[in-house]
C-alpha positions as CSV (number, residue, x, y, z in Angstrom):
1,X,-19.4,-0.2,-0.6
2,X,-16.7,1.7,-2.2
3,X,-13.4,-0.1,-1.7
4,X,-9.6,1.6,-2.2
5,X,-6.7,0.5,-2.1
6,X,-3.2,1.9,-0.6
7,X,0.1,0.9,-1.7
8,X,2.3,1.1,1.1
9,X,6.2,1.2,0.9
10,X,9.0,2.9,2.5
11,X,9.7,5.8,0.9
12,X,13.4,7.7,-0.6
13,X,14.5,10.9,-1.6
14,X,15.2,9.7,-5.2
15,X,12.4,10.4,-7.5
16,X,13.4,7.4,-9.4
17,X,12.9,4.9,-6.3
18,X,9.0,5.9,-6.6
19,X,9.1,4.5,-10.3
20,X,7.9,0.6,-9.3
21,X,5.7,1.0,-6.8
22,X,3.9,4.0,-9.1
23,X,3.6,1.3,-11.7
24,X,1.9,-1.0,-9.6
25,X,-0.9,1.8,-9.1
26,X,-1.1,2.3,-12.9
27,X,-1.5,-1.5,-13.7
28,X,-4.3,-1.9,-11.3
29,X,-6.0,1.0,-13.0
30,X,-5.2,-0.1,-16.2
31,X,-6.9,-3.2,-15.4
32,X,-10.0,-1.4,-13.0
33,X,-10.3,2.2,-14.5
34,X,-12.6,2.4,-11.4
35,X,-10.3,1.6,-8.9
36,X,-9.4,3.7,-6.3
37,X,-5.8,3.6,-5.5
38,X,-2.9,5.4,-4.1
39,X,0.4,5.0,-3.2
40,X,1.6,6.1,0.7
41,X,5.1,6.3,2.2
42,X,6.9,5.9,5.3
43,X,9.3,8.4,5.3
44,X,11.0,10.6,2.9
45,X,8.3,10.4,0.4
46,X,4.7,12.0,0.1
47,X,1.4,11.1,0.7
48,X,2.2,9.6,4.1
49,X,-0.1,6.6,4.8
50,X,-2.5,9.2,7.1
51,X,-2.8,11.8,4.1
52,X,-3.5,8.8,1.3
53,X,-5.9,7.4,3.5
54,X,-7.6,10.7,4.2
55,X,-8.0,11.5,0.7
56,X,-9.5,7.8,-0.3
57,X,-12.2,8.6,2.5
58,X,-12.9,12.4,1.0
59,X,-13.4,10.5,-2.2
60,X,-16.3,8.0,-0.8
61,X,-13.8,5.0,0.3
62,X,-15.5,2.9,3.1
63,X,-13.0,0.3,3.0
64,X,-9.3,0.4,2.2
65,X,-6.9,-2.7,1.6
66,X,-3.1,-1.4,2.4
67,X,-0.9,-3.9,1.2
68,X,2.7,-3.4,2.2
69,X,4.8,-3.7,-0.8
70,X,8.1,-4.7,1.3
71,X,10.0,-8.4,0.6
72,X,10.8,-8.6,4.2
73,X,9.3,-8.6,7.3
74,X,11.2,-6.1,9.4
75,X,10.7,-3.7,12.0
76,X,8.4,-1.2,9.6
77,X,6.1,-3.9,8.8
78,X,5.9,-5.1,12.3
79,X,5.9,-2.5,14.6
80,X,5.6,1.1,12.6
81,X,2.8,-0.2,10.0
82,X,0.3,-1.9,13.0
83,X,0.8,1.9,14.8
84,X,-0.2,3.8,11.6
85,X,-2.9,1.7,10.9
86,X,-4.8,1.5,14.7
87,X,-4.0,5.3,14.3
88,X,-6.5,5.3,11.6
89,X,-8.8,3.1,13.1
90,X,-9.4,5.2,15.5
91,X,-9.7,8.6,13.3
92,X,-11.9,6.6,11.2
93,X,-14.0,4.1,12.9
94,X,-16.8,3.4,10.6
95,X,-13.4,2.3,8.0
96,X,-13.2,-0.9,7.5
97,X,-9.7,-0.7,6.8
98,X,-7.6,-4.5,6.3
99,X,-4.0,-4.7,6.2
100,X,-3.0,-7.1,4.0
101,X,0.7,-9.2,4.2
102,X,3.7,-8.2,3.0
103,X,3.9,-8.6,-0.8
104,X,7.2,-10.9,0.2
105,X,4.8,-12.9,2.2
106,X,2.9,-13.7,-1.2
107,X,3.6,-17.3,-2.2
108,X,2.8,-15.7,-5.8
109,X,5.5,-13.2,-5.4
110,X,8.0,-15.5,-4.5
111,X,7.2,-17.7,-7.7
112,X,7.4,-15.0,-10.0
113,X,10.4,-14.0,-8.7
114,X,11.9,-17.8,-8.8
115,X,10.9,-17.9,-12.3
116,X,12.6,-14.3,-13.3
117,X,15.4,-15.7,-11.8
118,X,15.6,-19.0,-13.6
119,X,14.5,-17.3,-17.1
């Protein structure tokens, strides 16, 4: 089974805010040249979450992880992200499609950012 992965954040109208989450997606192909990934925005920002997904299915992705890269758990992660993603279950049924936590969810995270903090 071909497996993707979506990096999901909020989106901005400065270039520059696309800088991290774009380096995420080049560090997990840096360490799996294979890996299908993309990044997807909210708003404000392109691919939207329907368009990245659409292109990981044209490119033979049966299942795709979309892990939220927001620190809190607000409104977008409740209430717009569970919409987007039962939209695409339902354009895509045969998807196995799993929404991951928040990456401020991630006892890891949290860690790594204790430890930046006290460096």
């Amino acid at each position: 089974m071909t497996s993707a992965i979506i990096l999901f954040a909020h989106g901005s109208r400065d270039p520059l805010w696309r800088l991290p989450i774009e380096a995420v997606a080049t560090e997990i192909r840096r360490r799996d040249p294979a890996a299908l990934v993309s990044c997807a925005y909210l708003e404000l920002c392109l691919p939207s979450l329907p368009d990245a997904a659409a292109a990981l299915v044209a490119q033979g992705a049966a299942r795709i992880k979309v892990f939220p890269l927001f620190l809190g758990v607000g409104k977008h992660a409740r209430e717009d992200l569970p919409l987007l993603i039962a939209e695409l279950r339902s354009r895509y049924p045969a998807l196995q499609l799993d929404l991951l936590p928040t990456a401020g969810e991630s006892a890891q995270l949290t860690a790594l950012m204790a430890d930046i903090a006290l460096a």
